[in-house]
matplotlib code that plots the C-alpha trace (Angstrom):
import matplotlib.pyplot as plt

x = [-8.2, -4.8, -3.9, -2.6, -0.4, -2.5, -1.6, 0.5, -0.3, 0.7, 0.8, 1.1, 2.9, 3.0, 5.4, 5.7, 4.3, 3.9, 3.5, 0.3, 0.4, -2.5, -3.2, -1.9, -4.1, -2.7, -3.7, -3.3, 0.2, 1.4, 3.7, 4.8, 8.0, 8.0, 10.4, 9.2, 11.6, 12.6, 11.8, 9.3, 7.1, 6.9, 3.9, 2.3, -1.4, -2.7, -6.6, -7.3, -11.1, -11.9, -14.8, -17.8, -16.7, -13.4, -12.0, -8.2, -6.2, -2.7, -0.5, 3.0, 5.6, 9.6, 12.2, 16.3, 16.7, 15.5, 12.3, 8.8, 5.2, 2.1, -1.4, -5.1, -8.6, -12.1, -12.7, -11.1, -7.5, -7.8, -5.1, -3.4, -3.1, -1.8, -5.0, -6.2, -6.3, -5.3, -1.0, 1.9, 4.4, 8.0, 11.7, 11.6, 12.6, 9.1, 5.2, 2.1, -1.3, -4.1, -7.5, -10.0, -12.8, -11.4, -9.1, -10.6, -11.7, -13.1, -12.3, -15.4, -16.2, -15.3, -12.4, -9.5, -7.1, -3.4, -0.6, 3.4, 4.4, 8.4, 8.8, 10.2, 13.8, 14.0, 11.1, 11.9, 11.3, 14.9, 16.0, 18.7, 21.6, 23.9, 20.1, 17.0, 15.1, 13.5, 13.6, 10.2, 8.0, 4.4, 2.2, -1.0, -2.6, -6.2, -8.3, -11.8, -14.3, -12.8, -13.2, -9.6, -11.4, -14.3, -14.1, -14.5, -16.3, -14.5, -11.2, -8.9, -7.1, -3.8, -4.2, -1.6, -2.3, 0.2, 0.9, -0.7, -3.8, -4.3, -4.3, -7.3, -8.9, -12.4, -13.6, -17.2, -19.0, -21.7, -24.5, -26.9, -30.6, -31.2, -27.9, -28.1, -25.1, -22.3, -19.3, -16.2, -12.9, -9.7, -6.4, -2.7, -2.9, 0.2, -1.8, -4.9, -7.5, -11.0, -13.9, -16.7, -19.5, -22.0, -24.9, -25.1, -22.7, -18.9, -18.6, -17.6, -18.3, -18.4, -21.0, -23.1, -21.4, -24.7, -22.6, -18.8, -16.2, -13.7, -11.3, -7.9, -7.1, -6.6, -8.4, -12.0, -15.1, -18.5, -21.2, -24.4, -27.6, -31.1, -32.1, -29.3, -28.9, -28.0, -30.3, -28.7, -30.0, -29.2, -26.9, -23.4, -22.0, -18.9, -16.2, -13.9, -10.3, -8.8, -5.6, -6.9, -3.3, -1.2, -1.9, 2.1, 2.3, 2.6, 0.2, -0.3, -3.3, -5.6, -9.4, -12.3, -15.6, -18.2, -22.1, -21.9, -21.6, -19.2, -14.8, -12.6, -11.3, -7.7, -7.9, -9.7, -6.9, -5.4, -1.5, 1.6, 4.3, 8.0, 10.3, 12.9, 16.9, 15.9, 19.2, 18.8, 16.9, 14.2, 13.2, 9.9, 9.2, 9.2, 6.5, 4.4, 3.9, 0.6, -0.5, -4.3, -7.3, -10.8, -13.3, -11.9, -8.1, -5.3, -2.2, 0.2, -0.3, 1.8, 1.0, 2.1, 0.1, 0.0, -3.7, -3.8, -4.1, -2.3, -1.4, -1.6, -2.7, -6.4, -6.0, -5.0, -8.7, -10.3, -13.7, -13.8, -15.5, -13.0, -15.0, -13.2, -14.5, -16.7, -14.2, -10.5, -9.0, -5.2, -2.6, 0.2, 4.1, 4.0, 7.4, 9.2, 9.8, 6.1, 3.0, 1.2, -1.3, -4.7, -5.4, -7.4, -10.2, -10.7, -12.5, -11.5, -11.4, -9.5, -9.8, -7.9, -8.2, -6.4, -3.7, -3.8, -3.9, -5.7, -5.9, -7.3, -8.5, -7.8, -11.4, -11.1, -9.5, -10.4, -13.1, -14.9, -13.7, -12.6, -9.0, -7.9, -7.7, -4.3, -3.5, -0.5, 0.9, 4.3, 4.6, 6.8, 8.2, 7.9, 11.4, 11.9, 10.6, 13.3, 16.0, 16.3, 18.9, 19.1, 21.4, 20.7, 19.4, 15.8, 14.0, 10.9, 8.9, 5.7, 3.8, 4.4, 2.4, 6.1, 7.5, 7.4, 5.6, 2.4, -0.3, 0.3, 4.0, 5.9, 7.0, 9.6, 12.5, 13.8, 17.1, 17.7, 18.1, 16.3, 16.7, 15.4, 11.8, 9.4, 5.9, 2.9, -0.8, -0.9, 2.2, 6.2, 6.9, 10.3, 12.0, 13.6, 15.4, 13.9, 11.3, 7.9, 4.8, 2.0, 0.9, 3.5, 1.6, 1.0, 3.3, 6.7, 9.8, 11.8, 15.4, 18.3, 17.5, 14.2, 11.9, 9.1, 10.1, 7.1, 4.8, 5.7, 2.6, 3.1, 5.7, 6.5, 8.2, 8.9, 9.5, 13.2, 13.5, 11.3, 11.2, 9.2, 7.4, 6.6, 4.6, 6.5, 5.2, 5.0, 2.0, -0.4, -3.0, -2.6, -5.4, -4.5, -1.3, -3.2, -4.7, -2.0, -0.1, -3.0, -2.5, 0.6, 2.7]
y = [17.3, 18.5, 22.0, 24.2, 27.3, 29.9, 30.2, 27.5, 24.2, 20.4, 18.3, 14.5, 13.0, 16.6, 17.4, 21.9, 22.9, 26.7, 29.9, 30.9, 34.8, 36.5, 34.9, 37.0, 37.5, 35.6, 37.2, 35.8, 37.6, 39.1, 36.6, 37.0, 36.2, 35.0, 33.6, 30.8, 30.1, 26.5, 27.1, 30.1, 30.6, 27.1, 28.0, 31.0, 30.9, 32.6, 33.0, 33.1, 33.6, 32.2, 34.0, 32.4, 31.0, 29.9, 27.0, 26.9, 27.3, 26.5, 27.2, 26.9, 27.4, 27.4, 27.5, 26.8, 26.7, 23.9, 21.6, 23.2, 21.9, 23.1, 22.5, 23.9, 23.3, 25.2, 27.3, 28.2, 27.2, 23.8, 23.9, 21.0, 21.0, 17.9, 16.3, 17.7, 15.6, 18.4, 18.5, 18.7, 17.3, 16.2, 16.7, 18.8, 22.1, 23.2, 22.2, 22.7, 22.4, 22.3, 22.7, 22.0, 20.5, 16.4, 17.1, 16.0, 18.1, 20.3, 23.9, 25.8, 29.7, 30.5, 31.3, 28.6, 28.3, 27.5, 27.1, 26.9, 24.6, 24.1, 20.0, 17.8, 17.7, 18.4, 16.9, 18.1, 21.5, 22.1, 24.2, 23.9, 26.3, 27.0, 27.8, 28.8, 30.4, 29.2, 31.8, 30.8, 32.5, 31.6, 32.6, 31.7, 30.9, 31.6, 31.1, 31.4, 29.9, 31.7, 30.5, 30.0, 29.5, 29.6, 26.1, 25.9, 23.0, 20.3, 21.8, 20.6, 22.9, 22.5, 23.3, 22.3, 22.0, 23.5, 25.1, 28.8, 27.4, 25.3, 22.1, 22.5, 24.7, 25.7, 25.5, 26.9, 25.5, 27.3, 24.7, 26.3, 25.4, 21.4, 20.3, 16.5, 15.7, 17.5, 15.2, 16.1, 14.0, 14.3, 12.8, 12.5, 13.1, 11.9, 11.9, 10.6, 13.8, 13.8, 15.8, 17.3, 19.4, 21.5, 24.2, 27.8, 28.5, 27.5, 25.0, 25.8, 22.3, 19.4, 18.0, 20.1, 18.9, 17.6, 14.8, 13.6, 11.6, 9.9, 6.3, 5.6, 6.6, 10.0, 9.9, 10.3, 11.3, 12.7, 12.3, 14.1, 14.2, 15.0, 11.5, 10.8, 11.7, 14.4, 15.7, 18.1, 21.3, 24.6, 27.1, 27.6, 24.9, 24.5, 22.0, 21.5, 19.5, 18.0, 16.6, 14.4, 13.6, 16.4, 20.7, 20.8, 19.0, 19.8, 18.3, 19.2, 18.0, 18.2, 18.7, 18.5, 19.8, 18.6, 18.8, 15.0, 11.4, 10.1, 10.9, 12.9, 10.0, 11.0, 9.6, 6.6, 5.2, 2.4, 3.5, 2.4, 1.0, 2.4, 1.0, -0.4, -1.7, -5.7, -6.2, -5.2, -7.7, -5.3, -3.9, -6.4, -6.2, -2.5, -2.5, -5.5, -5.1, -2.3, -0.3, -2.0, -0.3, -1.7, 0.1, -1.5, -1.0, -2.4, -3.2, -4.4, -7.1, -8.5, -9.6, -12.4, -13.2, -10.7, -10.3, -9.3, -12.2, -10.5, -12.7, -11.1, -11.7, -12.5, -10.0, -7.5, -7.6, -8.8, -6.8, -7.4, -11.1, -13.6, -12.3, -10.8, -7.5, -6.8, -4.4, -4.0, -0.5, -1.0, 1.9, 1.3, 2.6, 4.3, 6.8, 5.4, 8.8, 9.6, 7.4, 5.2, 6.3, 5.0, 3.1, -0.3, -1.9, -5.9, -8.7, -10.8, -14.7, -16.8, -16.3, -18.5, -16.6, -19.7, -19.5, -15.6, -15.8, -14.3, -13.9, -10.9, -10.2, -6.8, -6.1, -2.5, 0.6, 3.1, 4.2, 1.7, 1.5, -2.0, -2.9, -3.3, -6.9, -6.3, -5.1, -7.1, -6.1, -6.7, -9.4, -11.8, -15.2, -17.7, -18.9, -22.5, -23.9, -25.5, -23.1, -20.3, -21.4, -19.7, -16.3, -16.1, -12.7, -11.3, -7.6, -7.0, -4.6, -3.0, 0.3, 0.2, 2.8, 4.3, 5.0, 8.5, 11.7, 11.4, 9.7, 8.1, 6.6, 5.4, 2.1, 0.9, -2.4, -3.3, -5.7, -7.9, -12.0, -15.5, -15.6, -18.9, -20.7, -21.1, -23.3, -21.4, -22.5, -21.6, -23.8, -23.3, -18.8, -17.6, -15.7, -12.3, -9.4, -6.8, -4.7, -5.9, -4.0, -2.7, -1.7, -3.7, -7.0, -8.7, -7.4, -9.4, -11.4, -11.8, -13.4, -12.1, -12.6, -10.6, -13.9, -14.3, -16.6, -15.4, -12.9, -10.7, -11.2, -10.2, -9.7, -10.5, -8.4, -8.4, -4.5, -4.9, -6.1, -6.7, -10.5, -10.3, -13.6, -14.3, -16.7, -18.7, -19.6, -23.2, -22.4, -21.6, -24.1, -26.7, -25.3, -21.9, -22.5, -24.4, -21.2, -18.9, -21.6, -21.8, -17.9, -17.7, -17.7]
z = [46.1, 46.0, 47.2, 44.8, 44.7, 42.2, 39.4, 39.5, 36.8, 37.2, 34.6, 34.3, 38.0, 39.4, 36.9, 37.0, 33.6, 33.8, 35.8, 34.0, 32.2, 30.2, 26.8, 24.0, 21.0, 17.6, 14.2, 10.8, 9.1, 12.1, 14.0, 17.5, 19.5, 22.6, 25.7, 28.2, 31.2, 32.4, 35.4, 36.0, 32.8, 30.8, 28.9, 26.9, 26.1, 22.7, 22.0, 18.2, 16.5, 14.2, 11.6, 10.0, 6.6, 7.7, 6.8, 7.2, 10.2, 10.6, 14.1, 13.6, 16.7, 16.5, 18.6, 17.9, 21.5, 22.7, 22.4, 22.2, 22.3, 21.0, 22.3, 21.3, 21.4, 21.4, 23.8, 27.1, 27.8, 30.4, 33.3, 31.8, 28.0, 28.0, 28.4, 25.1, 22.1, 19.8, 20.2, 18.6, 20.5, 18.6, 18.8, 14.7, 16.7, 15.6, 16.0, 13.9, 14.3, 11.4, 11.6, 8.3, 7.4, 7.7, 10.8, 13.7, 15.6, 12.4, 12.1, 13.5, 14.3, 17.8, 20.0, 20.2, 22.4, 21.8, 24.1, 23.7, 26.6, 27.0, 26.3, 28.7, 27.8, 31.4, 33.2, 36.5, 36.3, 37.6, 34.5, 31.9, 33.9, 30.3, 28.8, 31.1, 28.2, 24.9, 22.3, 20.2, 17.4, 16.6, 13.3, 12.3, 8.8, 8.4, 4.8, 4.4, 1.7, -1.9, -5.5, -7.2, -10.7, -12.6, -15.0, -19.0, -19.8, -22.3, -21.3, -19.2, -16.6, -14.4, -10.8, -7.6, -3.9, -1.6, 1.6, 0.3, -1.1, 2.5, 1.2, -0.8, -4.2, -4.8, -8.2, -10.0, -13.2, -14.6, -14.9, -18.0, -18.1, -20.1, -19.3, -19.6, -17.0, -15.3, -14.9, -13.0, -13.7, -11.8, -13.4, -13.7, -9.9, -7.7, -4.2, -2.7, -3.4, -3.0, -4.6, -3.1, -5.0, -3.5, -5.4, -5.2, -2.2, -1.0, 1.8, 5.3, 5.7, 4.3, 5.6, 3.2, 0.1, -2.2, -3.6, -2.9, -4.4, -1.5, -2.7, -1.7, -5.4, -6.9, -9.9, -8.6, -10.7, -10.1, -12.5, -12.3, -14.0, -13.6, -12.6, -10.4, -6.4, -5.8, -9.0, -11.0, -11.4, -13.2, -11.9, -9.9, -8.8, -6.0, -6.3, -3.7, -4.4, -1.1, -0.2, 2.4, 3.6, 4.3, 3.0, 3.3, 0.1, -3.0, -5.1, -9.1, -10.8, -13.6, -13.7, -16.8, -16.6, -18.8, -19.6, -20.9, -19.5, -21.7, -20.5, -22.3, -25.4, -24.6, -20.9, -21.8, -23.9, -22.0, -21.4, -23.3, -20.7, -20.8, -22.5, -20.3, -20.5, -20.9, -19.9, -16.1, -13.9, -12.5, -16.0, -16.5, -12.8, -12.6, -15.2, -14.5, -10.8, -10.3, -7.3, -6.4, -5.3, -4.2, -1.5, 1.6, 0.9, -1.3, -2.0, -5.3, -8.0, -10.4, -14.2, -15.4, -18.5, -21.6, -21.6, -18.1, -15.3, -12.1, -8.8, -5.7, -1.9, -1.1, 2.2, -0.8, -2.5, 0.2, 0.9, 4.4, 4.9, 3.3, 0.0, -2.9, -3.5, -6.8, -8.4, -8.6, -9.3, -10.8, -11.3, -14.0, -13.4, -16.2, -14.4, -11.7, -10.3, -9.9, -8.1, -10.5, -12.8, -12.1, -15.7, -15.8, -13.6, -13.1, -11.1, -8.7, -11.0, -8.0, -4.5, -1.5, 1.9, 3.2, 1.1, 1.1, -2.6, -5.9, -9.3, -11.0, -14.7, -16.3, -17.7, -19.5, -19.0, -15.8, -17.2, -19.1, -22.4, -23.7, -24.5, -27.8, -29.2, -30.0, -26.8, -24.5, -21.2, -19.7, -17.5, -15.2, -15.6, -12.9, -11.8, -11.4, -8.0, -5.3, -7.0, -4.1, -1.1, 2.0, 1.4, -2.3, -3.4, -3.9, -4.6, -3.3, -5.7, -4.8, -2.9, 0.6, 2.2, 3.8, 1.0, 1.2, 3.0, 0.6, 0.3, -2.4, -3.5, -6.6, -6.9, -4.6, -5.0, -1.7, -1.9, 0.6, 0.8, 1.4, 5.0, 5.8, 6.2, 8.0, 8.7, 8.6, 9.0, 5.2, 4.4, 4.2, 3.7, 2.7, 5.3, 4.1, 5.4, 2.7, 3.5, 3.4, 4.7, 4.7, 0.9, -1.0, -0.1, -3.5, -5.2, -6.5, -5.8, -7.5, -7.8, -9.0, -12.5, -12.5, -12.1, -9.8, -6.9, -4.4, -3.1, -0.3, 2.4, 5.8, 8.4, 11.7, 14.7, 18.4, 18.2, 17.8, 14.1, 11.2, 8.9, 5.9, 4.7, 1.2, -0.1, -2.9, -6.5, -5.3, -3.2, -6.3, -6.6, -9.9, -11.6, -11.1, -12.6, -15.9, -16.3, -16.3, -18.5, -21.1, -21.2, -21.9, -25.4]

ax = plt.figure().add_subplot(projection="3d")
ax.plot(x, y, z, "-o")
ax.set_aspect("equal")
plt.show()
């Protein structure tokens, strides 16, 4: 083994990290300022414990010097922390580490380590002569188990997640004795949250939660009752709202309580669409192309008949084995500015994994109730096939999962061209410049006159540029197109 000056720590190829120093002790509201040295103290250690009952932590480091990394884990600092899974290591001018109940690792009770390490804008350890020191400051967040509300039930309250409240609220209801159910509904929520419900005490983790609520959606429910499992039983209850993405963001939502089975009537009304300039091409798209949901992922669909037939990728509904999965989850843009609200489910009626193509019905709203007879929804024309020509225009519409720091985004048009072709195992893709990935798979493209020309399905890259492919409305099998014909006025 290597011989070692004390006190003296290598990282990586023998690279100098730091002259080691006494940890310093880091409290929750009392931030501490620091200096490391390029070349003689690279790295501070802090030692921060963490109580029974916590369930928060938050490590934040900044410097306007120069570039900083941050490093922790349980128990005692390592030699290298660079070797530890739990960093933060960017070029922001400031790191941050979180710690709750989904990160990985979970927040426990104990001692943690942290460490400010000077980054390797100079990886030589030779030292930045104009600037040998980094200036930095490091606070801590801590937040413990707490109940923000106790809930009425039948009403609905207005709550938001944000960087105060740690990414998370903890709500009680009151479960009286004969109670036939307790049902919990989440809505007009512009993230991906997830509830989980425990009896008689908070939870420090969730591993104790009785029963749970987690989908790639926002709108989750849990029903209990005294047949179901969990079994509901009298007394306090604990629900816990999470933003499983980020506890930086904030995140409004509402929440109903309520000793009955049946949803509140007002959110099971299916929604009216926006009324939108006909005159501009994107208007119909913008409305008919929905944010889709099922168990194992999803993606974006497009309707193109008025009682709700919507064409999308098979890859998009697929449950995992070239299957369509049993249920389909769709979210209407009912606000351009906001995510999608969660509003109808369907089945899967056509499936292709070889072609990479499906149809879906509309079957009711989200939750359950049927859709009125009279009842239409906006919808897409199919533009005549052979029309496009290499440079001609297209918009790809849809809800790519980078279309902004949530977890959830609002629709998104990206403008771009038909590039060109090209012969797949499926059959002959359009070639585009606009953006397709991951998330707005199945939804549309369309031309420069609004019409659907294709759906945007994959892309391909050699890490130095991106091609989207879409498959084009000529690639719909005959008898799918009967059917959407015969549904049509």
């Amino acid at each position: 083994m290597e011989e070692r000056e004390p006190g003296v720590i290598f990282v990586g190829v023998g690279l100098l990290v730091a002259l080691t120093q006494d940890p310093l002790v880091l409290r929750p509201g009392a931030p501490l300022r620091g200096q490391l040295h390029t070349i003689s103290l690279r790295r501070q250690d802090f030692e921060v414990e963490v109580p029974e009952g916590s369930v928060f932590l938050k490590v934040r480091a900044m410097s306007s010097d120069g570039d900083i990394d941050l490093f922790g884990g349980l128990g005692d600092a390592p030699d290298d922390p660079y070797t530890d899974d739990f960093t933060s290591v960017s070029d922001l001018g400031f790191e941050e580490l979180i710690l709750d109940r989904l990160s990985e690792p979970a927040i426990s009770p104990g001692t943690w380590w942290f460490s400010v390490v000077a980054g390797d804008d100079d990886p030589l350890g030779s030292g930045d002569p104009k600037r040998p020191t980094l200036d930095y400051s490091i606070e801590l967040t801590l937040l413990s188990t707490r109940t923000d509300a106790v809930l009425t039930p039948g009403v609905v309250h207005s709550f938001a997640l944000d960087s105060k409240s740690g990414g998370f609220r903890t709500l009680r209801v009151n479960v009286p004795e004969g109670s036939e159910a307790l049902r919990v509904d989440l809505q007009r929520v512009p993230a991906n949250l997830d509830l989980f419900m425990r009896r008689e005490s908070p939870m420090t983790s969730l591993e104790t939660a009785h029963a749970r609520a987690r989908h790639g959606w926002g709108a989750e429910t849990l029903l209990l009752t005294p047949s179901s499992r969990p079994k509901l039983l009298a007394g306090a209850w604990y629900i816990d709202v999470i933003d499983v993405a980020s506890a930086n963001v904030n995140t409004p939502f509402d929440i109903r309580v309520a000793f009955s089975t049946e949803p509140t009537p007002e959110w099971n009304t299916p929604p009216r669409f926006p009324v939108r300039d006909p005159a501009k091409p994107l208007s119909r798209g913008l409305n008919a192309v929905l944010e889709v949901f099922t168990e194992q992922g999803g993606g974006s669909a497009t309707l193109i008949t008025p009682d709700g037939l919507a064409l999308t990728n098979a890859h998009v509904v697929d449950r995992g084995d070239r299957q369509p999965a049993a249920e389909v989850i769709l979210a209407a843009n009912l606000d351009s500015r906001r995510p999608p609200q969660e509003s109808f489910r369907g089945t899967v009626v056509r499936f292709d994994a070889d072609l990479d193509l499906a149809l879906i019905q509309v079957q009711h709203s989200f939750y359950g109730a049927p859709l009125p007879q009279e009842y239409r929804f906006p919808t897409v024309e199919f533009a005549p096939q052979d029309e496009l020509e290499v440079g001609d225009a297209l918009w790809v519409v849809g809800y790519p999962l980078l279309g902004g720091t949530g977890s959830r985004v609002s629709i998104h048009a990206a403008h771009g061209v038909l590039s060109g072709f090209t012969q797949e195992q499926a059959g002959l893709l359009f070639k585009t410049d606009a953006s397709v990935i991951s998330g707005n798979s199945g939804g549309a493209a369309l031309d420069a006159r609004g019409r659907l020309v294709g759906i945007p399905s994959a892309n391909v890259s050699d890490g130095t540029g991106l091609v989207g492919l879409i498959t084009p409305i000529a690639m719909v099998p005959a008898e799918w197109k009967s059917l959407i014909r015969s549904r049509q006025p």
